[in-house]
C-alpha positions as CSV (number, residue, x, y, z in Angstrom):
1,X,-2.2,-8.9,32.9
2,X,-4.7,-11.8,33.5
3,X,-7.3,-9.4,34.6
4,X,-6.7,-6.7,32.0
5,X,-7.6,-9.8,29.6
6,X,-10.3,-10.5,31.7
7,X,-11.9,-6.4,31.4
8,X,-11.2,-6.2,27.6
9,X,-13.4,-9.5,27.5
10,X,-16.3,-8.1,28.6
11,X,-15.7,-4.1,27.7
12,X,-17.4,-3.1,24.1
13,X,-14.6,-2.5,21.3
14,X,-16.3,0.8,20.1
15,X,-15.4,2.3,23.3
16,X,-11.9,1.9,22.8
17,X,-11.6,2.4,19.3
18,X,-10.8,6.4,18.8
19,X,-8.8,6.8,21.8
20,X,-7.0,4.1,20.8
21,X,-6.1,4.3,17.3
22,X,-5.1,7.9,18.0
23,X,-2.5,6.2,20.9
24,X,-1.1,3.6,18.6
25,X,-0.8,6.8,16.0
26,X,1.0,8.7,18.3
27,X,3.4,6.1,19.4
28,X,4.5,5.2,15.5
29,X,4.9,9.1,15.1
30,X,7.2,9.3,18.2
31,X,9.2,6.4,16.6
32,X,9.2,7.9,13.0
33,X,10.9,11.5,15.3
34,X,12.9,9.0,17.1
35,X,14.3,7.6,13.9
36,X,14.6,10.5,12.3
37,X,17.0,11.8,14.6
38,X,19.2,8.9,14.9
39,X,19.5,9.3,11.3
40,X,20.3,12.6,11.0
41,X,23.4,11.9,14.1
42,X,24.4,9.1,11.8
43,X,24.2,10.9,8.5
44,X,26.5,14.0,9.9
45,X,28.8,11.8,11.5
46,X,29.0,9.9,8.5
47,X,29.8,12.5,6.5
48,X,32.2,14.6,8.6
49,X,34.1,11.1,9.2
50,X,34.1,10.2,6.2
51,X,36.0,13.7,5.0
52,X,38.0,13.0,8.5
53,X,39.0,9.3,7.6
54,X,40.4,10.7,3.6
55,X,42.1,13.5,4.8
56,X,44.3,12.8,8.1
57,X,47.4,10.9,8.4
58,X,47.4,7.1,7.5
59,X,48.0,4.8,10.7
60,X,46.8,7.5,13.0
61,X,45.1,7.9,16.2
62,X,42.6,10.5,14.6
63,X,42.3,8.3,11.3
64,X,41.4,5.1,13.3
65,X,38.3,7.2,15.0
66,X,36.7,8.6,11.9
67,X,37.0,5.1,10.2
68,X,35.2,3.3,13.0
69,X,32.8,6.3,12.8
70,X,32.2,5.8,9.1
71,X,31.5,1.8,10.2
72,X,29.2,2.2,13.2
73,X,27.2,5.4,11.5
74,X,26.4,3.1,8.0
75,X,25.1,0.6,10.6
76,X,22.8,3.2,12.2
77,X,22.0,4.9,8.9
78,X,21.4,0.5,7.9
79,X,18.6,0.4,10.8
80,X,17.3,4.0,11.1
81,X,15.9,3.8,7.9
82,X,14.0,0.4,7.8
83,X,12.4,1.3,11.1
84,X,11.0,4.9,10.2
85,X,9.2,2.8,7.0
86,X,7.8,0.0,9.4
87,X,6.8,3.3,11.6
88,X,4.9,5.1,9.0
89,X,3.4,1.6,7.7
90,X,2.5,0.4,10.8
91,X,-1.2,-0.5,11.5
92,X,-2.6,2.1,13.8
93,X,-6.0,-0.2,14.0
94,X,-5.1,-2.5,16.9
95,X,-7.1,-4.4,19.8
96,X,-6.8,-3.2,23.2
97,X,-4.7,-5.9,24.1
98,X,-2.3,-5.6,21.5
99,X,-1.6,-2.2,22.0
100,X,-0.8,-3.0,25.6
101,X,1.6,-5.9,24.1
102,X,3.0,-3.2,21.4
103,X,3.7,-0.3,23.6
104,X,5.3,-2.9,26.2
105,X,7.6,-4.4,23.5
106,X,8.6,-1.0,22.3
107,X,9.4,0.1,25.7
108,X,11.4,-3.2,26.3
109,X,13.4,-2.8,22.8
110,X,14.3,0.8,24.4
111,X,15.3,0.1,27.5
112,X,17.6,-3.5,26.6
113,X,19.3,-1.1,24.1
114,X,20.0,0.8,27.1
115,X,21.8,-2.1,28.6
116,X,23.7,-2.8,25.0
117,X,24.8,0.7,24.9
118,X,26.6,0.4,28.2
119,X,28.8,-2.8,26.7
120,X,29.6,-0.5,24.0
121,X,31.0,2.1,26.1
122,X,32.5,-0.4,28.1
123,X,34.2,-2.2,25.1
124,X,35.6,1.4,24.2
125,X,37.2,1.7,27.7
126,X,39.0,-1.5,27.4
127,X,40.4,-0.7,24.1
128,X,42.2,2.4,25.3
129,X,43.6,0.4,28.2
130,X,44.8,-2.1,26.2
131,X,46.2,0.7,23.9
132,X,48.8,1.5,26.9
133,X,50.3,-1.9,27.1
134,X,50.4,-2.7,22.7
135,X,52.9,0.0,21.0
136,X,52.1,-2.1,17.9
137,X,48.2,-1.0,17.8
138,X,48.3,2.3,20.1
139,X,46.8,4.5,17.5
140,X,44.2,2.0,16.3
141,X,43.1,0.8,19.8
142,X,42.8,4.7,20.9
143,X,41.3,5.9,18.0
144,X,38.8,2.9,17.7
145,X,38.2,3.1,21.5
146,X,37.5,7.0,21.8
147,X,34.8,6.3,18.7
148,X,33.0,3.4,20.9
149,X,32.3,5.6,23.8
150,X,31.1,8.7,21.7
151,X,28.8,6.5,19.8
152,X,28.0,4.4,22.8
153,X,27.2,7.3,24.9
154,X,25.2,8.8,22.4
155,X,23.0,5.5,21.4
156,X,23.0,5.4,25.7
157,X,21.4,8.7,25.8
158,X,19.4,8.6,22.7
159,X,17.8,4.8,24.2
160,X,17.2,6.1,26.9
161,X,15.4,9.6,26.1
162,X,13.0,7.1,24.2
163,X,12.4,5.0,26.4
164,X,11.2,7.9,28.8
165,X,9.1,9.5,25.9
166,X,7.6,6.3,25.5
167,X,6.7,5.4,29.1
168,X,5.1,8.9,29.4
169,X,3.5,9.0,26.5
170,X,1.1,5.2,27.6
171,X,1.0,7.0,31.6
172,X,-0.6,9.8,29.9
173,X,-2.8,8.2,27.4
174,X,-3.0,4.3,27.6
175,X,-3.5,4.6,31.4
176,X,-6.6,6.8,31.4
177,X,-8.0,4.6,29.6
178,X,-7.0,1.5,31.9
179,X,-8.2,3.7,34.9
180,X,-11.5,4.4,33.4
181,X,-12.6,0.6,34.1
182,X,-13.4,-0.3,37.2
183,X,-15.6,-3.2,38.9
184,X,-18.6,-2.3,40.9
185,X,-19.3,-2.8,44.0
186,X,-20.4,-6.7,43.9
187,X,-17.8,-7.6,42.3
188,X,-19.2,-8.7,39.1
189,X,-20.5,-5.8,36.5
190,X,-17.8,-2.8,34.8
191,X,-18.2,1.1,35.2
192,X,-16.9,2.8,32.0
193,X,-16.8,6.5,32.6
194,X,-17.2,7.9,29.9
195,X,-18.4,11.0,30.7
196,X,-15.2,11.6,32.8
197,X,-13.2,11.1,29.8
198,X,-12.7,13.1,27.0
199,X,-10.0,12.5,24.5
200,X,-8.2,14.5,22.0
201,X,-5.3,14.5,20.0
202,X,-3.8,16.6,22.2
203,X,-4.2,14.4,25.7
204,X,-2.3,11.5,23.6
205,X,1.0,13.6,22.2
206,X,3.6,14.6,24.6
């Protein structure tokens, strides 16, 4: 990283500018996609759990599941919709370095989720198990359990897929750029090749 800091020092900002405006662009529209489609999963859910939770039998294993599905989807529905605004705000107009430190974070946020996703799942197993040994909360434990790892394994999957959009989105954009500097031979001045690079719209979306 020190020596990245050390090229953008001495590399001129117009250089960068198109290429990368049209990266950090690209990015905020994969997260506006991204957000869009955890909202729709929540939205459906909340609305087929919602008629779920009203119209089966009170105190029972199916009722229990549509109820925590109503719950967690209002959460989702709570932070899908924030972050598609901050996505179609967001400032496409950044430094070279801070779109390093932006696409790194957003990858990050991504891939801990990933990691939170599994605890999710995880809490849902231990819920059914401790369904088999508590007659008292069978149904709520089961039902409540079996909705933790469908909506863990979905948030598991859908953290993941972005992550991997992400990551192959700054290989096949951010990178060119990073591979287009190089020191010469003494050690001292920069090579920007220009000429080898030519950037579209279309090298920077997936």
């Amino acid at each position: 990283m020190k020596l990245i800091h050390l090229l953008l020092f001495f590399v001129p900002c117009f250089t960068f500018a198109q290429p990368l405006q049209e990266f950090n662009a690209d990015r905020e529209d994969i997260n506006k996609k991204l957000m869009i489609g955890l909202g729709s999963w929540a939205t459906a859910n909340f609305i087929a759990s919602g008629i779920g939770w009203a119209s089966t039998a009170p105190n029972s294993e199916a009722r229990y599941f549509h109820q925590m599905n109503v719950m967690w989807n209002t959460v989702n529905i709570g932070l899908a919709i924030p972050a598609y605004i901050k996505a179609k705000k967001a400032n496409s107009t950044l430094t070279f370095s801070e779109s390093i430190r932006k696409e790194h974070q957003t990858e990050k946020i991504f891939l801990i989720n990933t990691g939170i996703d599994i605890g999710y799942m995880a809490s849902g197993l231990i819920l059914r198990s401790e369904a088999k040994s508590n007659v008292e909360k069978r149904a709520q434990f089961n039902g409540y359990g079996n909705s933790m790892l469908m909506q863990g394994g979905f948030l598991f999957l859908f953290d993941l897929t972005a992550y991997v959009i992400h990551n192959r989105h700054s290989k096949k954009s951010l990178d060119n750029l990073l591979n287009s500097i190089e020191m010469s031979s003494n050690g001292i001045g920069l090579k920007w090749h220009l000429e080898a690079k030519t950037f579209s719209r279309n090298q920077l979306l997936l």
